[in-house]
Every structure is written in C-alpha cells, then in structure tokens.
N, CA, C and O atoms as a CHARMM CRD file, in Angstrom:
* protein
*
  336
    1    1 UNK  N    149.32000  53.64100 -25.29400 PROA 1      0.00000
    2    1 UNK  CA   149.23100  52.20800 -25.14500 PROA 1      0.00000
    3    1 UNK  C    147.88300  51.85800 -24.50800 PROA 1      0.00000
    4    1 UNK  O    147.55400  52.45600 -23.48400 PROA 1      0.00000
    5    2 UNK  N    147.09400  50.94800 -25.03400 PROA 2      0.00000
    6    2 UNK  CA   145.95200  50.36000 -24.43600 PROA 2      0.00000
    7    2 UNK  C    146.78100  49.24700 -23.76100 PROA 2      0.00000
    8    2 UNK  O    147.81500  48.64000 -24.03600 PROA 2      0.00000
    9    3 UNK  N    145.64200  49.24200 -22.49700 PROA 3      0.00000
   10    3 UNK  CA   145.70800  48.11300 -21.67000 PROA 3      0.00000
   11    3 UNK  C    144.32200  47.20700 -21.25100 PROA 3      0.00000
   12    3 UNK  O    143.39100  47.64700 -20.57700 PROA 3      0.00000
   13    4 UNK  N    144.39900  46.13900 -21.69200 PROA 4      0.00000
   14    4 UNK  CA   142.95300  45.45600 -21.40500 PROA 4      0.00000
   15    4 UNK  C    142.60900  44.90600 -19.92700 PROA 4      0.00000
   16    4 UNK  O    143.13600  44.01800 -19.25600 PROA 4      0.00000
   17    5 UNK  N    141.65900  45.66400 -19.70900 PROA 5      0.00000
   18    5 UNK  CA   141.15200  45.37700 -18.18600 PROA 5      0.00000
   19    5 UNK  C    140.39100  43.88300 -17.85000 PROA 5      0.00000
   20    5 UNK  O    139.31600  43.65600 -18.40600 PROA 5      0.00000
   21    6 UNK  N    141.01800  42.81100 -16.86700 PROA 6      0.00000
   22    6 UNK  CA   140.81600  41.38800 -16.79800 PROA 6      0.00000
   23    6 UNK  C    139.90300  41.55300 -15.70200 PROA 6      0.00000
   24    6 UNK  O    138.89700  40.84600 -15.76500 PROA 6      0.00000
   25    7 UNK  N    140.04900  42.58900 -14.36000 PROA 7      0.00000
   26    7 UNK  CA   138.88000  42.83100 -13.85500 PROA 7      0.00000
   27    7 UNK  C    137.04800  42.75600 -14.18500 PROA 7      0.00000
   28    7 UNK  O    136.74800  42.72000 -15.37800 PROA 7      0.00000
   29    8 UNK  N    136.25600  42.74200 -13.48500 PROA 8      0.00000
   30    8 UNK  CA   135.14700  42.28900 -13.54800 PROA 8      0.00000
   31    8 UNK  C    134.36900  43.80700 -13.80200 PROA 8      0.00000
   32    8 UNK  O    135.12700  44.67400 -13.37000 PROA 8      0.00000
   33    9 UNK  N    133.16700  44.38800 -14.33400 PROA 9      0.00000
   34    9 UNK  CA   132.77100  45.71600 -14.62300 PROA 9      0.00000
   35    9 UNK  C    131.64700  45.79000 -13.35900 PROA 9      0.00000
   36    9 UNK  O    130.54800  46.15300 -13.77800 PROA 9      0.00000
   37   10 UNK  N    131.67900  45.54600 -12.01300 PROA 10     0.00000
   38   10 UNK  CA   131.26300  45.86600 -10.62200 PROA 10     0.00000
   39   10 UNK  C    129.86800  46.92200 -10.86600 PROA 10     0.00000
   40   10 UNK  O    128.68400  46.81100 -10.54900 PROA 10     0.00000
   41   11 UNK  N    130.30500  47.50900 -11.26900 PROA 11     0.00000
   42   11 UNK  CA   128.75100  48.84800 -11.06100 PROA 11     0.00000
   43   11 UNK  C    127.73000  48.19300 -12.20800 PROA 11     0.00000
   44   11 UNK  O    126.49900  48.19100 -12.17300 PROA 11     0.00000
   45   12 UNK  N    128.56900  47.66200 -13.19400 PROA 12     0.00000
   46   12 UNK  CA   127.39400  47.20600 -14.61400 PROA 12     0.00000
   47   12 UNK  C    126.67300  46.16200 -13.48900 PROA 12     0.00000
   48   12 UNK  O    125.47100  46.31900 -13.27900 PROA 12     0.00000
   49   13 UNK  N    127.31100  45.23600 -12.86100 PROA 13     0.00000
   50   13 UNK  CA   126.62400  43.62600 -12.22500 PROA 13     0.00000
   51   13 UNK  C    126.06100  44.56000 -11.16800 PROA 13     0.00000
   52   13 UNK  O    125.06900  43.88500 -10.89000 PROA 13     0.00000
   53   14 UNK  N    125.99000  45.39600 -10.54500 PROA 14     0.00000
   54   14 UNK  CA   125.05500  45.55200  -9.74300 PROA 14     0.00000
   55   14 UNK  C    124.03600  46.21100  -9.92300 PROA 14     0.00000
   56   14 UNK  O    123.20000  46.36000  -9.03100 PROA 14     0.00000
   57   15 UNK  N    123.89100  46.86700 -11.44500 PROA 15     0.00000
   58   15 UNK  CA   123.04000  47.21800 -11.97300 PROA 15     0.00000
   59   15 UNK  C    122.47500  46.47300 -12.76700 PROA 15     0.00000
   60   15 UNK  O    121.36200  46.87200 -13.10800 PROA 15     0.00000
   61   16 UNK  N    122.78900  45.59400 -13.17300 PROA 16     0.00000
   62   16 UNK  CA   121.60300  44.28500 -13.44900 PROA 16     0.00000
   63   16 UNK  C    121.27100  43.33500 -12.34000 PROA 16     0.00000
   64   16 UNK  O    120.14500  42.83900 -12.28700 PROA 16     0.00000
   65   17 UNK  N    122.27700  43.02800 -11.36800 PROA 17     0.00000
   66   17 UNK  CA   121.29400  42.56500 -10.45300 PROA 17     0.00000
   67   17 UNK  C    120.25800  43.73600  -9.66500 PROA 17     0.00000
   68   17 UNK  O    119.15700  43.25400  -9.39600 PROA 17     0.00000
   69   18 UNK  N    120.36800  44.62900  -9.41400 PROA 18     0.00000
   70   18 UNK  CA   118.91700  45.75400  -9.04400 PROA 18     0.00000
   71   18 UNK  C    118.33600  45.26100 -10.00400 PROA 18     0.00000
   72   18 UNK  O    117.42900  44.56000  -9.55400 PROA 18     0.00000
   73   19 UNK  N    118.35200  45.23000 -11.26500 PROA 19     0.00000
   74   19 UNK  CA   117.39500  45.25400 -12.34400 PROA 19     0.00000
   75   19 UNK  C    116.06500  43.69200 -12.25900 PROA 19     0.00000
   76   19 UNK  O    114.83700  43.64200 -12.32100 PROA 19     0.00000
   77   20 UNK  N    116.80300  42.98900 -12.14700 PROA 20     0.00000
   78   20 UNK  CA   116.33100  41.66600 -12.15600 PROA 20     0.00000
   79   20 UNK  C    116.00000  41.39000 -10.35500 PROA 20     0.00000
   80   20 UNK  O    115.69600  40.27900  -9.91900 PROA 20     0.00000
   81   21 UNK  N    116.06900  42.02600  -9.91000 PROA 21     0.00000
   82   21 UNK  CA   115.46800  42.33000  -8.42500 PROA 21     0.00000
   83   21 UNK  C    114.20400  43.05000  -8.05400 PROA 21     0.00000
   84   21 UNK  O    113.30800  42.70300  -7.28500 PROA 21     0.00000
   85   22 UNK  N    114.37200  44.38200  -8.94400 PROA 22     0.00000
   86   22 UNK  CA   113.66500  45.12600  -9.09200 PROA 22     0.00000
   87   22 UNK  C    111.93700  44.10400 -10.16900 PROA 22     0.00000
   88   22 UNK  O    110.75800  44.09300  -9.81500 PROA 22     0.00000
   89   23 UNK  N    112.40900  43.61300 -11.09500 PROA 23     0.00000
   90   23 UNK  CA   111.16700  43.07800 -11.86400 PROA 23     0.00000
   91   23 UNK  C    110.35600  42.27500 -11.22800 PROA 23     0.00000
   92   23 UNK  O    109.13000  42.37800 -11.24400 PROA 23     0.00000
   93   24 UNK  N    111.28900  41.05100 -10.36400 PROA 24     0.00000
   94   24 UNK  CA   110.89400  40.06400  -9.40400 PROA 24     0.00000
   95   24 UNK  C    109.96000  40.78300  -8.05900 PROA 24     0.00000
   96   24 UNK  O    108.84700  40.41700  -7.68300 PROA 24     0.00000
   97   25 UNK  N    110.65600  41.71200  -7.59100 PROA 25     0.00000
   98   25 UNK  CA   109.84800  42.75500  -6.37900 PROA 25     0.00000
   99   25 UNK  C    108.54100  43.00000  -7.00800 PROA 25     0.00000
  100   25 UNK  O    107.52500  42.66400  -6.40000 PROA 25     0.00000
  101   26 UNK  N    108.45400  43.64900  -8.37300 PROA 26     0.00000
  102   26 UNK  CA   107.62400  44.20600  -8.71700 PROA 26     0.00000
  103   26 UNK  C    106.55100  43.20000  -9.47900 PROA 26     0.00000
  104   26 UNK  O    105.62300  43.88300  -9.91200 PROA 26     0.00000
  105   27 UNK  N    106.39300  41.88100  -9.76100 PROA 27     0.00000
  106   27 UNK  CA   106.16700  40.65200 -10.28700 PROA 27     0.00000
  107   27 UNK  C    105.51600  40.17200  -8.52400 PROA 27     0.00000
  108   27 UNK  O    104.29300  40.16900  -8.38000 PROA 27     0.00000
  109   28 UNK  N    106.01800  39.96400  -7.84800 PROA 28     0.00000
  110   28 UNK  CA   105.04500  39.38000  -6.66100 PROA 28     0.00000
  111   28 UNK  C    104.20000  40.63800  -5.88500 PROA 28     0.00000
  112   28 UNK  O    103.02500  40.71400  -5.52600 PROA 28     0.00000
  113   29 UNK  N    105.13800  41.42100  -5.80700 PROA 29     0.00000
  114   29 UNK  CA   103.91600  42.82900  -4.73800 PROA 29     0.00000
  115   29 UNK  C    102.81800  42.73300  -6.08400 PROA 29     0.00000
  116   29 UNK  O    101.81900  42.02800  -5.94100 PROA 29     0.00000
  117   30 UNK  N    102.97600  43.25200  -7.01000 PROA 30     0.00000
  118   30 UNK  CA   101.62700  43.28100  -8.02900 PROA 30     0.00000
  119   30 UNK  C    100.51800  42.22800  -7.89000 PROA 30     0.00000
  120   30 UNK  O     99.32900  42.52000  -8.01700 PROA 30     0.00000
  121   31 UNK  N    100.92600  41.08900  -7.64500 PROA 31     0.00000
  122   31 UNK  CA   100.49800  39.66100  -7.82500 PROA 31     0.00000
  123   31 UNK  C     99.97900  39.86600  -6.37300 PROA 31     0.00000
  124   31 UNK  O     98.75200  39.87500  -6.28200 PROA 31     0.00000
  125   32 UNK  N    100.56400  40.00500  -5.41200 PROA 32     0.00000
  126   32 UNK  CA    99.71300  40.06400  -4.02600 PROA 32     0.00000
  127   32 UNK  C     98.68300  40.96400  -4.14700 PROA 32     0.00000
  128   32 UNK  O     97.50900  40.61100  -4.03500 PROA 32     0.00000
  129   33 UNK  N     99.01900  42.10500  -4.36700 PROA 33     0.00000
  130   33 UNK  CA    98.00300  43.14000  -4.39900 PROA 33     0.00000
  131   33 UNK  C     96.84300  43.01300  -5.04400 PROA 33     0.00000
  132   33 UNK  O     95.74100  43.40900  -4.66200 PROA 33     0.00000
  133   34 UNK  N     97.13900  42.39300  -6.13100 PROA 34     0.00000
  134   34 UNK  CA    95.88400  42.08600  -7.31500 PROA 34     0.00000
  135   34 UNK  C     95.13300  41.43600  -7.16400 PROA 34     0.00000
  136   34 UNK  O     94.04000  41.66000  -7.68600 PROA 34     0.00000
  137   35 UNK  N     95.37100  40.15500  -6.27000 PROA 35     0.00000
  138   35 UNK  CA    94.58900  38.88300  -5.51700 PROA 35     0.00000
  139   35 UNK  C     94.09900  39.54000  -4.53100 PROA 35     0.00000
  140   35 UNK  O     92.87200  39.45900  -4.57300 PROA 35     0.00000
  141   36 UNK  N     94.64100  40.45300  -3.23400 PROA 36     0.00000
  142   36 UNK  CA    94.17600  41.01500  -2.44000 PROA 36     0.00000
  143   36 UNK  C     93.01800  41.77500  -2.25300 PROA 36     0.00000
  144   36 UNK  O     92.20800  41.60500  -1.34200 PROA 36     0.00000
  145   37 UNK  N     92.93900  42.89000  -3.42100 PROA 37     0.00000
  146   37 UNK  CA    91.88800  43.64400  -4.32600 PROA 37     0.00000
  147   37 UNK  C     90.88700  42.68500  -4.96700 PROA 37     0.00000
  148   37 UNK  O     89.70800  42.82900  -4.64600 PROA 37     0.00000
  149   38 UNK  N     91.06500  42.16000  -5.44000 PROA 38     0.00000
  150   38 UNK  CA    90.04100  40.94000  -5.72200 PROA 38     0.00000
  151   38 UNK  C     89.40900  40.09800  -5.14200 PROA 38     0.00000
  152   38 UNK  O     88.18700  39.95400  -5.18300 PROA 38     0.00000
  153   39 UNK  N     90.28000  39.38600  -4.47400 PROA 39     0.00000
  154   39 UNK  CA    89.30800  38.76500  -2.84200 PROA 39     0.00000
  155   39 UNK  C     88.47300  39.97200  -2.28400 PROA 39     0.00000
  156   39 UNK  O     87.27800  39.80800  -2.52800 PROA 39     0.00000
  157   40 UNK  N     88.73100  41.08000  -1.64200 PROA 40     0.00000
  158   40 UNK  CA    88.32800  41.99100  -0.74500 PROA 40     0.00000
  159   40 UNK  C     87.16000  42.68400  -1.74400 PROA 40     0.00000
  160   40 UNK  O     86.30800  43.36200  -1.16900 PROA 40     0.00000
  161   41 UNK  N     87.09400  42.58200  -2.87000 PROA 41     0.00000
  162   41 UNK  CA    85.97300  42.88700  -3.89300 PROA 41     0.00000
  163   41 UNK  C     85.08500  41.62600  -4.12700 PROA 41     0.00000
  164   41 UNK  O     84.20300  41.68000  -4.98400 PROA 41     0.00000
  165   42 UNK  N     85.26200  40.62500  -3.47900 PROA 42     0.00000
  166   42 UNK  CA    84.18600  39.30000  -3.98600 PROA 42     0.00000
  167   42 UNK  C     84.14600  39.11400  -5.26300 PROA 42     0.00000
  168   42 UNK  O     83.04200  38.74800  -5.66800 PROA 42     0.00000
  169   43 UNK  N     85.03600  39.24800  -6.12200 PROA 43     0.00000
  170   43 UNK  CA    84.65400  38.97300  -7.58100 PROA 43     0.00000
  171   43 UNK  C     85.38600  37.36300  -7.65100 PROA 43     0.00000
  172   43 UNK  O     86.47000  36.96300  -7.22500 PROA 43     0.00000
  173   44 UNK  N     84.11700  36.56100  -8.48600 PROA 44     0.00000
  174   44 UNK  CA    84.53300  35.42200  -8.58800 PROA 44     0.00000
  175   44 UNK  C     84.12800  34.91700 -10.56500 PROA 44     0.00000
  176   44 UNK  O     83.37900  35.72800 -11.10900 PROA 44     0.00000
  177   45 UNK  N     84.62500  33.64100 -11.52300 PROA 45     0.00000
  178   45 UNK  CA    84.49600  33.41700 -12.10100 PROA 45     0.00000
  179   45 UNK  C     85.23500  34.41000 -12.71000 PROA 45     0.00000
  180   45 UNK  O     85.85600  35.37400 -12.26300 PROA 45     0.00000
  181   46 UNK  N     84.96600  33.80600 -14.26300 PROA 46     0.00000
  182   46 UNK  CA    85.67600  34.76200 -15.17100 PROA 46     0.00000
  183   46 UNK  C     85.98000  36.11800 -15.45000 PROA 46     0.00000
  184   46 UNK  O     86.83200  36.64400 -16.16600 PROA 46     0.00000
  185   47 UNK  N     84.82800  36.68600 -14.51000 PROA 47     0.00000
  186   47 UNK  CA    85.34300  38.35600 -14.24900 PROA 47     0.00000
  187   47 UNK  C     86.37800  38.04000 -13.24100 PROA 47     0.00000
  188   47 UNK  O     87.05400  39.02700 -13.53100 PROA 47     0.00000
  189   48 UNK  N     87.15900  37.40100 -12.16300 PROA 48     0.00000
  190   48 UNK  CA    87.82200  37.91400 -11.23500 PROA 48     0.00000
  191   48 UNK  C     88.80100  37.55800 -12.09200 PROA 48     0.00000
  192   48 UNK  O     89.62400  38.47400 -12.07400 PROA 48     0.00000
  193   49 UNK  N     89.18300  36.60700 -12.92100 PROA 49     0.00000
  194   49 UNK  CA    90.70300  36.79100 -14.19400 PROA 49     0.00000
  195   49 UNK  C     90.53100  38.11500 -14.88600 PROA 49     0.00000
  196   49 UNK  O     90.86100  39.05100 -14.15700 PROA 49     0.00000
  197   50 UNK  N     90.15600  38.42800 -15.95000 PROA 50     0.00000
  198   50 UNK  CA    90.27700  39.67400 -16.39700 PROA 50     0.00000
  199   50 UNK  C     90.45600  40.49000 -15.44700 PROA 50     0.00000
  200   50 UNK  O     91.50800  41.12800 -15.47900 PROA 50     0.00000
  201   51 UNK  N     89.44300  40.74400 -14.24100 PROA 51     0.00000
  202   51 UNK  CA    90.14600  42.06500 -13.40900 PROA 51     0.00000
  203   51 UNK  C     91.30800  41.72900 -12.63000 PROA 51     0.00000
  204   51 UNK  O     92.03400  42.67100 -12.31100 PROA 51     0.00000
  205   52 UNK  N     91.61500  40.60200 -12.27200 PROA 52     0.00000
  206   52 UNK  CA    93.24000  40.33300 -11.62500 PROA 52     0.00000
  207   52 UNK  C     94.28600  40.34500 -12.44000 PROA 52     0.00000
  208   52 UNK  O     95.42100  40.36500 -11.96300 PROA 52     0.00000
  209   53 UNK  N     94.08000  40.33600 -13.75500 PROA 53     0.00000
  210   53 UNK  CA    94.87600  40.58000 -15.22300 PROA 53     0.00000
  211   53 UNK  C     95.06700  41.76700 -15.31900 PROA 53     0.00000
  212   53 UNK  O     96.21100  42.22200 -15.28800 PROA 53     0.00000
  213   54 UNK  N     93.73700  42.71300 -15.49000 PROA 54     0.00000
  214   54 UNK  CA    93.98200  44.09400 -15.50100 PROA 54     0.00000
  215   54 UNK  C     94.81000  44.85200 -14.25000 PROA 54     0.00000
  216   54 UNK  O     95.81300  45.54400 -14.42200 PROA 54     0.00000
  217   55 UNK  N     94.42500  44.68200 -13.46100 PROA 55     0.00000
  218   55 UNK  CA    94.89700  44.95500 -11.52800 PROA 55     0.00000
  219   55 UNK  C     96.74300  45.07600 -11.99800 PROA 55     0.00000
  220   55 UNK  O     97.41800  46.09900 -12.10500 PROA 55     0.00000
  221   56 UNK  N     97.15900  43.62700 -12.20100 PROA 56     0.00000
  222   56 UNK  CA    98.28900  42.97600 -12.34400 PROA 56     0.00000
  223   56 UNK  C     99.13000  43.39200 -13.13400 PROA 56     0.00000
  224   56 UNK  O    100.25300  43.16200 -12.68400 PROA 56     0.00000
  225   57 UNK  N     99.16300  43.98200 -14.26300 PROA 57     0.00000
  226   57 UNK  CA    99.48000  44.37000 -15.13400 PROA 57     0.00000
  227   57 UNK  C     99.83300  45.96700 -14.67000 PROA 57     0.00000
  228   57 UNK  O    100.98900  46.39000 -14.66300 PROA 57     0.00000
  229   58 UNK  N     98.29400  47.03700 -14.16600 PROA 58     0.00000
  230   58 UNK  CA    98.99300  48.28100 -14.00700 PROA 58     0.00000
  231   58 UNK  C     99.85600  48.17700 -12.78000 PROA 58     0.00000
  232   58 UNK  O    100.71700  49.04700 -12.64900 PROA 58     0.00000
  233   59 UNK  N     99.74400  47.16200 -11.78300 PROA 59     0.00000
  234   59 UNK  CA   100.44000  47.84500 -10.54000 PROA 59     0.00000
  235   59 UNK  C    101.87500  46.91100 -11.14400 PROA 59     0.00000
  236   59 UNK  O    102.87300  47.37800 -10.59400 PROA 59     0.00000
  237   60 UNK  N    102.11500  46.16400 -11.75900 PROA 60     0.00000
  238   60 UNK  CA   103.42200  46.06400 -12.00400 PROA 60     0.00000
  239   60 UNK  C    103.87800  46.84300 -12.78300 PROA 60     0.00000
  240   60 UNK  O    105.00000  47.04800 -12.32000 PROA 60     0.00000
  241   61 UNK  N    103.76300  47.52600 -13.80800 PROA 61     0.00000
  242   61 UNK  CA   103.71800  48.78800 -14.48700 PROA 61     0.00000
  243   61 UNK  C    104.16500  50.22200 -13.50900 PROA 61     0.00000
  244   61 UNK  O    104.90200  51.18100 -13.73900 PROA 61     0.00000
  245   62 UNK  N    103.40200  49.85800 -12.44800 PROA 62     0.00000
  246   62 UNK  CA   103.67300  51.32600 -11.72800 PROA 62     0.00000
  247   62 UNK  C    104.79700  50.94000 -10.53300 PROA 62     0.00000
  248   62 UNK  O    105.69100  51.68600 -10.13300 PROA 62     0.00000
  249   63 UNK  N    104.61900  50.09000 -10.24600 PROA 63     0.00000
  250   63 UNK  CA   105.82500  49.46300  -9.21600 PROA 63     0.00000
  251   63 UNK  C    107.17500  49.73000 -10.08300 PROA 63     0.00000
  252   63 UNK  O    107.98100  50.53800  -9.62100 PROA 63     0.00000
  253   64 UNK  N    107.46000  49.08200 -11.33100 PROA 64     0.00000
  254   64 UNK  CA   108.54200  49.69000 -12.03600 PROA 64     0.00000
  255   64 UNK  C    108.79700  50.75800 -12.42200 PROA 64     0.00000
  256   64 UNK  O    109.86500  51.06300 -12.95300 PROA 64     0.00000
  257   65 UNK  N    107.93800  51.44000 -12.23700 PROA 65     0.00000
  258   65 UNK  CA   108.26100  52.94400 -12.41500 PROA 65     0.00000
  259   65 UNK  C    108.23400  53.43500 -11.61500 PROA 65     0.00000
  260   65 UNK  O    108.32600  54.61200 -11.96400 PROA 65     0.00000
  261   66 UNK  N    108.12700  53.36300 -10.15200 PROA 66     0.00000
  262   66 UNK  CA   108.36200  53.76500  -8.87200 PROA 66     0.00000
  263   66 UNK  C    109.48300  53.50400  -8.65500 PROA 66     0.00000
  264   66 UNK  O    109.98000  54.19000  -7.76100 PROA 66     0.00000
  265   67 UNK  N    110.47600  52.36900  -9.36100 PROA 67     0.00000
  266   67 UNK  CA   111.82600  51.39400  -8.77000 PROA 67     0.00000
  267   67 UNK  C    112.54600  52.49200  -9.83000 PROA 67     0.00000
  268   67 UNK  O    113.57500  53.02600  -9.41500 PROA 67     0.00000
  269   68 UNK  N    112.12100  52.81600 -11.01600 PROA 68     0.00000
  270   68 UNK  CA   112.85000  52.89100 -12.01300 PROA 68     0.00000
  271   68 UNK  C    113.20400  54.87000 -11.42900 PROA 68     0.00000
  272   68 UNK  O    114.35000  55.32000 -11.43300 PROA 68     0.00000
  273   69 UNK  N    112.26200  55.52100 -11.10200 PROA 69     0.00000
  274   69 UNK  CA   112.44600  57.05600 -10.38400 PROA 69     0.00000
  275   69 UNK  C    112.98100  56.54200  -9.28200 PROA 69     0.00000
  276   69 UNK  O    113.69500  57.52800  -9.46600 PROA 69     0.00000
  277   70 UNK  N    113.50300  55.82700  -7.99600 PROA 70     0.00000
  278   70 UNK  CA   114.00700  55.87700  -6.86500 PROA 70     0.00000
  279   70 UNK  C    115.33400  55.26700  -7.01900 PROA 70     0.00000
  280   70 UNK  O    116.07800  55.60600  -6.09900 PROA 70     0.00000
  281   71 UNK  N    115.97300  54.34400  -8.02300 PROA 71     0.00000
  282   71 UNK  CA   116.96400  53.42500  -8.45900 PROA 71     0.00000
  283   71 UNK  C    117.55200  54.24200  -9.70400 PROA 71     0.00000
  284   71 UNK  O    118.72900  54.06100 -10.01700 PROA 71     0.00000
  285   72 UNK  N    117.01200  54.84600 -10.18400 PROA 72     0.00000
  286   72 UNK  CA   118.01200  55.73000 -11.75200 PROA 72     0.00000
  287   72 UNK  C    118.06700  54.52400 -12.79100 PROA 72     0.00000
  288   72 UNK  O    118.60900  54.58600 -13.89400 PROA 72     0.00000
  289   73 UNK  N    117.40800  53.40400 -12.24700 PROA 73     0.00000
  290   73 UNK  CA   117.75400  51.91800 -13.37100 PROA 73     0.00000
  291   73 UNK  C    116.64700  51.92600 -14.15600 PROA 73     0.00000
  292   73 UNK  O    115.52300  51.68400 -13.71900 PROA 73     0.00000
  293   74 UNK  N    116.93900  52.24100 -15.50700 PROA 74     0.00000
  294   74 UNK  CA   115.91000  52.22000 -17.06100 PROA 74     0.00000
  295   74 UNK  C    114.98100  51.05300 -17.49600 PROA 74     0.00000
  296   74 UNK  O    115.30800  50.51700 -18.55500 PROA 74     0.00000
  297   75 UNK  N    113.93500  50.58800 -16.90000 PROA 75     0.00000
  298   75 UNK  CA   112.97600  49.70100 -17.12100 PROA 75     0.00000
  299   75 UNK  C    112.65900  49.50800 -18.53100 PROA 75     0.00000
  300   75 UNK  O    112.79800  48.58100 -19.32900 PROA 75     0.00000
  301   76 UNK  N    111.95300  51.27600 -18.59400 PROA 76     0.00000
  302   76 UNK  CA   111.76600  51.26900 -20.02700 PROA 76     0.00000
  303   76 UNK  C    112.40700  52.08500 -21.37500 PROA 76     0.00000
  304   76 UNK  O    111.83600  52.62800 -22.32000 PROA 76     0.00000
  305   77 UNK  N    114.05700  51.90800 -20.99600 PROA 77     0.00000
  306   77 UNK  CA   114.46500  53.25900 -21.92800 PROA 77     0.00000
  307   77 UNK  C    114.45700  51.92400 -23.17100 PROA 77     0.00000
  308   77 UNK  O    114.70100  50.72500 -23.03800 PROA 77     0.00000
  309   78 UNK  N    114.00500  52.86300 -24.57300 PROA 78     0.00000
  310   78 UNK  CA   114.83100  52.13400 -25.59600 PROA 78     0.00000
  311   78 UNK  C    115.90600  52.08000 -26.02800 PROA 78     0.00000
  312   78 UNK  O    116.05800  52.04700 -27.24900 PROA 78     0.00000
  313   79 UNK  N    116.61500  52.06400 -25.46100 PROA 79     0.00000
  314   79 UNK  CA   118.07100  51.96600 -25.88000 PROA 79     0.00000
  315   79 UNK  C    118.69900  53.03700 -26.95300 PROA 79     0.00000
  316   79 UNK  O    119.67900  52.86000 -27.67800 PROA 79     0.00000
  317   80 UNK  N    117.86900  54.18600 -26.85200 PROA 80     0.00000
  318   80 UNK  CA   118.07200  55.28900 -27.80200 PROA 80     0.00000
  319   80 UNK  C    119.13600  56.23500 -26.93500 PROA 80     0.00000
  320   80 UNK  O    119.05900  56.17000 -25.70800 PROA 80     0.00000
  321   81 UNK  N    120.16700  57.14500 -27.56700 PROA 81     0.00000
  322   81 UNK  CA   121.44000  57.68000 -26.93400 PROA 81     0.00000
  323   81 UNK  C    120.84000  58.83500 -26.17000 PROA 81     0.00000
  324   81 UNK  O    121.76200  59.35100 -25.53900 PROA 81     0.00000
  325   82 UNK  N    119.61600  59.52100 -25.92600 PROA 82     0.00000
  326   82 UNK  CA   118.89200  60.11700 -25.15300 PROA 82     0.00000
  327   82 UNK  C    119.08000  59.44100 -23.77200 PROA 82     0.00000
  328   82 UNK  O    119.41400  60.09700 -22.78600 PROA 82     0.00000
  329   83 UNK  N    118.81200  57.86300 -23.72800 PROA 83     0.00000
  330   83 UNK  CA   118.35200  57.67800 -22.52400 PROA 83     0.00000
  331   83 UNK  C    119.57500  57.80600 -21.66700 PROA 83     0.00000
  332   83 UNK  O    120.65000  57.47200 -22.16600 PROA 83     0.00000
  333   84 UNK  N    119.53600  58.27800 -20.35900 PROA 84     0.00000
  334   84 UNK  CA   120.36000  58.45400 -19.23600 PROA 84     0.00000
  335   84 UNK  C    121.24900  56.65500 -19.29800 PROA 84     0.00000
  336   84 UNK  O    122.09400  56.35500 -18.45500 PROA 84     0.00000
C-alpha cells in the first residue's frame, strides 16, 4: 500500500534556502571586494568597469565554489545522474 506524505520535504527547503543564501553571500562579498580592489588600485573611467566586471565575476565564481566544497550544495552540477 502507498501512502501519500502531506508533510513538508524539510531537508529539500533547507537546501534551497542555503542555496539562495549562498548566491546572495556570494553576490555582495564579490561586489565589495571588487569595488574595494578597485578603489585601492585608483582605476577610474571606463577601465575601472571592465576591471570591476572582470574582479566581480571571478570572485563570485570562486566564492561559490568555496560554498559549494564546504555546503555539499551543487552550484554548478548539470543535473546529469553523476552529480552527487
């Protein structure tokens, strides 16, 4: 006999909220850091966008993959039956 569970799936919701915690963490530390590095480098005008673009981009990149090895939560799996 199946029985359908009316309960809530607890470990899935707290693994998307890490998830959507985790992007947001990693979305402002990047963003501080990148402005930070950039001020403290004097770059002004249209070079200080491209390099606060570039900056911004890897350290949010690496921030999620720092969250994604310390949390076990898949940033970037494709959804292929490999991934954990």
């Amino acid at each position: 006999m199946c029985e359908k569970k009316l309960g809530m799936d607890v470990p899935a919701i707290k693994k998307w909220i890490v998830f959507f915690i985790g992007i947001l963490v990693a979305i402002i530390t990047a963003d501080w850091i990148s402005n930070l590095i950039v001020t403290a480098a004097g770059i002004s005008g249209w070079s200080r966008f491209v390099v606060s673009f570039i900056l911004y981009a890897a350290l949010f990149f690496a921030i999620l993959y720092g969250i994604e090895r310390v949390t076990g939560i898949r940033f970037f799996g494709c959804g292929c039956s490999d991934d954990p």
